[in-house]
GUDRENFI-534155 format. One record per residue: residue number from 1; residue in three letters; chain; x, z, y of N, C-alpha, C in turn. Coordinates in Angstrom, 3 decimals, always signed. Layout:
# GUDRENFI-534155
[NUM, ALA, A, [X, Z, Y], [X, Z, Y], [X, Z, Y]],
...
***
This chain:
# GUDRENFI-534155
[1, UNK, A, [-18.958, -0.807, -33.198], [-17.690, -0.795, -33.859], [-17.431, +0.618, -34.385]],
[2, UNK, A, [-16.805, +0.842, -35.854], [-17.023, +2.069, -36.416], [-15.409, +2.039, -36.962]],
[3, UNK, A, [-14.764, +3.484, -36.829], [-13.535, +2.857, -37.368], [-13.424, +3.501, -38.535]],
[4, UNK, A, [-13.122, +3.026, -39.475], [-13.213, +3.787, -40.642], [-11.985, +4.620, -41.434]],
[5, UNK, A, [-10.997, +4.646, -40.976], [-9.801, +5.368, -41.343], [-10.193, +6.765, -41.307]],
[6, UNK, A, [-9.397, +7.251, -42.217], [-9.468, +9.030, -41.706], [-8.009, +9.551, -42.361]],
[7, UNK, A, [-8.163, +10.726, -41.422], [-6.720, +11.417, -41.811], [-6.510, +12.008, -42.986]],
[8, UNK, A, [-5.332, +11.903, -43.093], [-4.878, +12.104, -44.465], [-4.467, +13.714, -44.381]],
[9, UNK, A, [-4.339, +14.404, -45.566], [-4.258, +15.863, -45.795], [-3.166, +16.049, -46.933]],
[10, UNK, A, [-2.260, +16.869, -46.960], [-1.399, +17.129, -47.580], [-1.357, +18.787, -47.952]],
[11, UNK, A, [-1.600, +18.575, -49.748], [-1.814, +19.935, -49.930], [+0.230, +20.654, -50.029]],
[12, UNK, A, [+0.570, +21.642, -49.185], [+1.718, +22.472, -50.187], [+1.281, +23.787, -50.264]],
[13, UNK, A, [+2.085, +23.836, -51.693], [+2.074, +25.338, -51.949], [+3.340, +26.100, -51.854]],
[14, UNK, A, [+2.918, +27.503, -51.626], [+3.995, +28.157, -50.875], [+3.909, +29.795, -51.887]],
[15, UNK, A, [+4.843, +30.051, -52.169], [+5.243, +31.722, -52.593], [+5.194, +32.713, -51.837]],
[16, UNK, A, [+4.026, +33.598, -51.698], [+4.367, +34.895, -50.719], [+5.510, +35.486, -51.366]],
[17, UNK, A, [+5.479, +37.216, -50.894], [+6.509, +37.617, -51.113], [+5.710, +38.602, -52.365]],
[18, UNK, A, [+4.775, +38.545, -52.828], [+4.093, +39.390, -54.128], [+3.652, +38.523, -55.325]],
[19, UNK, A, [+4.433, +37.269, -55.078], [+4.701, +36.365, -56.078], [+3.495, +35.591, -56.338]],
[20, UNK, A, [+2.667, +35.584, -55.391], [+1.240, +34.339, -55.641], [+1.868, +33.142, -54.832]],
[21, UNK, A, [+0.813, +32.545, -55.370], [+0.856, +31.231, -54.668], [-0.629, +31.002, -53.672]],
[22, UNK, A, [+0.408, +30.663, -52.449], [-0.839, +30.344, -51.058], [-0.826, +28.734, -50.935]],
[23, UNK, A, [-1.993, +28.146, -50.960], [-2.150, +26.279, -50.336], [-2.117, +26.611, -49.258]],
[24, UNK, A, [-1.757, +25.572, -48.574], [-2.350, +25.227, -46.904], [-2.429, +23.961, -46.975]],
[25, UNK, A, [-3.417, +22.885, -46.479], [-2.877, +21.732, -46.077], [-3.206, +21.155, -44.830]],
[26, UNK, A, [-1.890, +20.663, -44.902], [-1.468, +19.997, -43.411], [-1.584, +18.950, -43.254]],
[27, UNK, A, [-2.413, +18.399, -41.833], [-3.023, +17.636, -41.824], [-1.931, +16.438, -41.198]],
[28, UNK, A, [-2.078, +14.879, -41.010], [-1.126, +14.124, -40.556], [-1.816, +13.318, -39.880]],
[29, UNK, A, [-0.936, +12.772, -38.455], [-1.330, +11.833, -37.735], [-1.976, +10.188, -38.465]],
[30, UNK, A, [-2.551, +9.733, -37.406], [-3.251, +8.526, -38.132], [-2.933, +7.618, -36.354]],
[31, UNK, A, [-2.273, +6.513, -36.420], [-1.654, +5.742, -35.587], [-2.973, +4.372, -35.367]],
[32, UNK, A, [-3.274, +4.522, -33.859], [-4.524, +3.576, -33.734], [-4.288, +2.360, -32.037]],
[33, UNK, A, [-3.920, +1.441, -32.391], [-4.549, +0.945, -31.421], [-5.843, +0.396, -31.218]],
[34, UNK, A, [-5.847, +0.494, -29.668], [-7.186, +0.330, -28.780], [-6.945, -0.582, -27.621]],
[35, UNK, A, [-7.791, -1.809, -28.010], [-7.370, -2.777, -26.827], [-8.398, -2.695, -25.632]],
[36, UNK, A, [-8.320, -2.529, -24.460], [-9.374, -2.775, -23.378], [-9.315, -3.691, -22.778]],
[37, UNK, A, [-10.359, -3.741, -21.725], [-10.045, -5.252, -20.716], [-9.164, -4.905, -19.770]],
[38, UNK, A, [-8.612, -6.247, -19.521], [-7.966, -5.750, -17.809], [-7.052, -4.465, -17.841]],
[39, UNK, A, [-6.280, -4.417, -17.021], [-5.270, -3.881, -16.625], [-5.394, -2.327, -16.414]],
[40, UNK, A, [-4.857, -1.134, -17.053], [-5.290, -0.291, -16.874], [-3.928, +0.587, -15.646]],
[41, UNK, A, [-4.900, +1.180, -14.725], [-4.079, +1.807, -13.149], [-3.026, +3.002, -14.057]],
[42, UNK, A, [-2.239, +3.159, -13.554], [-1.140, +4.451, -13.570], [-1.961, +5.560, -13.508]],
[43, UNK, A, [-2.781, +6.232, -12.579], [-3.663, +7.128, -12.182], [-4.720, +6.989, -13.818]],
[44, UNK, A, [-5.145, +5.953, -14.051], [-5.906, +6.202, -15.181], [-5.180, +6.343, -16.810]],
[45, UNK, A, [-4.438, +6.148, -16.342], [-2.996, +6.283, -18.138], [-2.806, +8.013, -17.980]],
[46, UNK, A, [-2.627, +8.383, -17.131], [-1.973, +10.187, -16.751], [-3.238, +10.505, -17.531]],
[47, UNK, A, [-4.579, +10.288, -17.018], [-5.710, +10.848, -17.503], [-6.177, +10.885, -18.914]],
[48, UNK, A, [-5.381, +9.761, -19.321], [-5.874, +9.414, -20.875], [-4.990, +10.657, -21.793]],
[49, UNK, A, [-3.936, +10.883, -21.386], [-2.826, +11.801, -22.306], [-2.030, +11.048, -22.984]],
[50, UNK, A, [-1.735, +11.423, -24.082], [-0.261, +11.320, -25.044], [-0.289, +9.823, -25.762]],
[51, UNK, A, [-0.508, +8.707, -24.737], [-0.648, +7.096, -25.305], [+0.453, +6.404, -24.495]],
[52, UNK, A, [+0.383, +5.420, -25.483], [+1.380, +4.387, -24.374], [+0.803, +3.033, -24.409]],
[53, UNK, A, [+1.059, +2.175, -23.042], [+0.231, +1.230, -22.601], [+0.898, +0.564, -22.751]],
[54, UNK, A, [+0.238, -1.255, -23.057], [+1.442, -2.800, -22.873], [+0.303, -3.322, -22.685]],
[55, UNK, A, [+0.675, -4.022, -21.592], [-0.464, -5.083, -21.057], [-0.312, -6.538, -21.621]],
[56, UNK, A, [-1.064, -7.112, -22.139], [-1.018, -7.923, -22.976], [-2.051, -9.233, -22.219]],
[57, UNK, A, [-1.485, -10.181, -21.418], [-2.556, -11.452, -20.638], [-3.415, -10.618, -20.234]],
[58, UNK, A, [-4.694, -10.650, -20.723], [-5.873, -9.940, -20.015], [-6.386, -8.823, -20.543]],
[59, UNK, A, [-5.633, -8.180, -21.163], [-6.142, -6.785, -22.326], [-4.988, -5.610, -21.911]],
[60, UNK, A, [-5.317, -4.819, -22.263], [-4.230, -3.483, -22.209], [-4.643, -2.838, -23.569]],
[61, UNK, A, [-3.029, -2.648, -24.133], [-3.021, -2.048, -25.867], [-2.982, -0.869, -25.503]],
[62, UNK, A, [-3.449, +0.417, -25.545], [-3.374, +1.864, -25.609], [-2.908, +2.207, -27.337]],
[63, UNK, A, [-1.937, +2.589, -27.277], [-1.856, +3.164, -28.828], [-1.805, +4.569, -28.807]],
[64, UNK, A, [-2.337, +5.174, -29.399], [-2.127, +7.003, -29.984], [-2.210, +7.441, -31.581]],
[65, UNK, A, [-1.926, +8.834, -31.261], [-2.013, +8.984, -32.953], [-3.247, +9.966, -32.802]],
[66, UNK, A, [-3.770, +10.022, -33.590], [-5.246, +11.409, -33.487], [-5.172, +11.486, -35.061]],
[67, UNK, A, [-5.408, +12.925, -34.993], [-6.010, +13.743, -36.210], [-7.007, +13.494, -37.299]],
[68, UNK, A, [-7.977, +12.863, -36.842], [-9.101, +12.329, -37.674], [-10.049, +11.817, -36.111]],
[69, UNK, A, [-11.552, +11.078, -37.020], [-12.079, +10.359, -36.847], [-12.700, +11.245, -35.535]],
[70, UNK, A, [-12.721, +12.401, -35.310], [-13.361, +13.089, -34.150], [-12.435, +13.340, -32.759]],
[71, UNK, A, [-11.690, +13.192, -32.875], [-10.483, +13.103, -32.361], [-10.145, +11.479, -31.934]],
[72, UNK, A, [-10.496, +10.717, -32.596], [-10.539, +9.442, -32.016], [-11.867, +9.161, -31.375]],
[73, UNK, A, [-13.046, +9.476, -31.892], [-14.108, +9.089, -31.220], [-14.137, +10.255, -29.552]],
[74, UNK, A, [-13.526, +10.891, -29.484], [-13.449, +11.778, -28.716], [-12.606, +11.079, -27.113]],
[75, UNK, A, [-11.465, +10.556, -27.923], [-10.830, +9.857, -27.067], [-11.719, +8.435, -26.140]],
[76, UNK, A, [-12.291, +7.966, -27.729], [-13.442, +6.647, -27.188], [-14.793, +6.918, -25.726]],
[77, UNK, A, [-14.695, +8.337, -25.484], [-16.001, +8.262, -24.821], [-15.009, +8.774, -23.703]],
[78, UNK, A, [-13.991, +9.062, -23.789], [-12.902, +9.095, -22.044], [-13.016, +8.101, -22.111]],
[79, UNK, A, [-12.407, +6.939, -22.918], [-12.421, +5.485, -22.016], [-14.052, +4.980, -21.525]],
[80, UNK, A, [-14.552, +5.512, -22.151], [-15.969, +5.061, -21.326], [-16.581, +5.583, -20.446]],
[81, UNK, A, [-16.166, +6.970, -20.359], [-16.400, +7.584, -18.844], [-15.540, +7.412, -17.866]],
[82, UNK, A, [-14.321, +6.889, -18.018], [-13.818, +6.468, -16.948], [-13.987, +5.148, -16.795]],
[83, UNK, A, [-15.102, +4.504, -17.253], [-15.326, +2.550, -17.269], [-14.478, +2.098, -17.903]],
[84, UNK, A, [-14.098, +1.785, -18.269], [-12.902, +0.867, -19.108], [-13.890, +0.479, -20.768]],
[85, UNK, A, [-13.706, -0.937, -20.596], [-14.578, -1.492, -21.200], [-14.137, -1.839, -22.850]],
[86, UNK, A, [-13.940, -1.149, -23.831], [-13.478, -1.278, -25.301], [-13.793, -3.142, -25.721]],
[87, UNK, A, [-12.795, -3.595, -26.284], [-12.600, -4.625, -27.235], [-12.094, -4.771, -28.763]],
[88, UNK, A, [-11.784, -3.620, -28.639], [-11.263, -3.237, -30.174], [-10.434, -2.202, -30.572]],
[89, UNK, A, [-10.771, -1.692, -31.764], [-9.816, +0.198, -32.306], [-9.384, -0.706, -33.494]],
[90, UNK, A, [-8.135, +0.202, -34.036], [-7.562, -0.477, -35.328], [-6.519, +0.418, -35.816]],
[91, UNK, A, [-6.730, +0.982, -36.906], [-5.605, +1.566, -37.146], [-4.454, +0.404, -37.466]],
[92, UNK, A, [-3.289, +1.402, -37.206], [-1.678, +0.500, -37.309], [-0.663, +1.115, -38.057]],
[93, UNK, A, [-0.168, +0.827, -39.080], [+0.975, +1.077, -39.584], [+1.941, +1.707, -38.563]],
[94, UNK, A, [+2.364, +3.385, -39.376], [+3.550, +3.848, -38.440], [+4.315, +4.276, -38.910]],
[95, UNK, A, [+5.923, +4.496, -39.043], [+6.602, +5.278, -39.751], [+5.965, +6.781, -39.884]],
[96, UNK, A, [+5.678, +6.754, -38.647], [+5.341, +8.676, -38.007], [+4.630, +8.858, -38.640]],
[97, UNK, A, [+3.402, +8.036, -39.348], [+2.259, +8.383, -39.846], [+2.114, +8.882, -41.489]],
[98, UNK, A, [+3.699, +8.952, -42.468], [+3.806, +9.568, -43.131], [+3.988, +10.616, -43.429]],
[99, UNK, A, [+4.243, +11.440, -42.106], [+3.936, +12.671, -42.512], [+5.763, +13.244, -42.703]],
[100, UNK, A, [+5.585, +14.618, -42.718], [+7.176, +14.790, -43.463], [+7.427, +14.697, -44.795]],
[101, UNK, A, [+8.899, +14.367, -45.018], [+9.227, +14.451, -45.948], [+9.576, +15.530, -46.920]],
[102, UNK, A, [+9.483, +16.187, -48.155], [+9.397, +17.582, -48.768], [+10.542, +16.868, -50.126]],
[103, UNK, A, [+11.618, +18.147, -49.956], [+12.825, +17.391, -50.423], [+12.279, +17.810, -51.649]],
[104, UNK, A, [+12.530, +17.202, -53.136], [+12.458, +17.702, -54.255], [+14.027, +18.443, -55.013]],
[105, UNK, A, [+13.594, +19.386, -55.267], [+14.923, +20.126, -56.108], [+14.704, +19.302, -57.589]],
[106, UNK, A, [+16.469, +19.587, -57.610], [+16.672, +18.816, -59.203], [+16.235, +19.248, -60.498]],
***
């Protein structure tokens, strides 16, 4: 299973104070659930980090947001070193996952 999403990048430009212009771009979350088998322990959720769990009949949904595709595959090999047996990654529609908003002047 390969997930194919990747994070999105947002170029702004910004005015020093010697009147150039500097890019940066900032990178934005990408919102993924991950279903496993079976019920995942309290003790093993602390370990995972910044996700939240719903146990679903015989599956547990882990959702997070990660940076890009290394950052998710990164996460994929904790759940497999701690056993927990993958059934499926998916990215998901998120509000959060747009990024901020950049007001336009009139």
């Amino acid at each position: 299973m390969v997930a194919t999403k990747t994070a999105r990048c947002r170029e702004i430009r910004f005015m020093t104070r010697g009147g150039r212009h500097r890019r940066e771009t900032q990178m934005t979350l990408t919102t993924y659930e991950i279903r496993i088998v079976g019920p995942v322990s309290a003790g093993l959720l602390a370990q995972l980090g910044d996700v939240t769990a719903v146990e679903l009949e015989l599956r547990t949904v882990l959702t997070g947001r990660f940076t890009d595709q290394a950052a998710l595959h990164g996460f994929l090999q904790r759940l497999r070193a701690l056993g927990l047996d993958l059934v499926e990654v998916r990215s998901v529609a998120s509000p959060e996952d747009e990024g901020p908003k950049l007001e336009e002047s009139p």
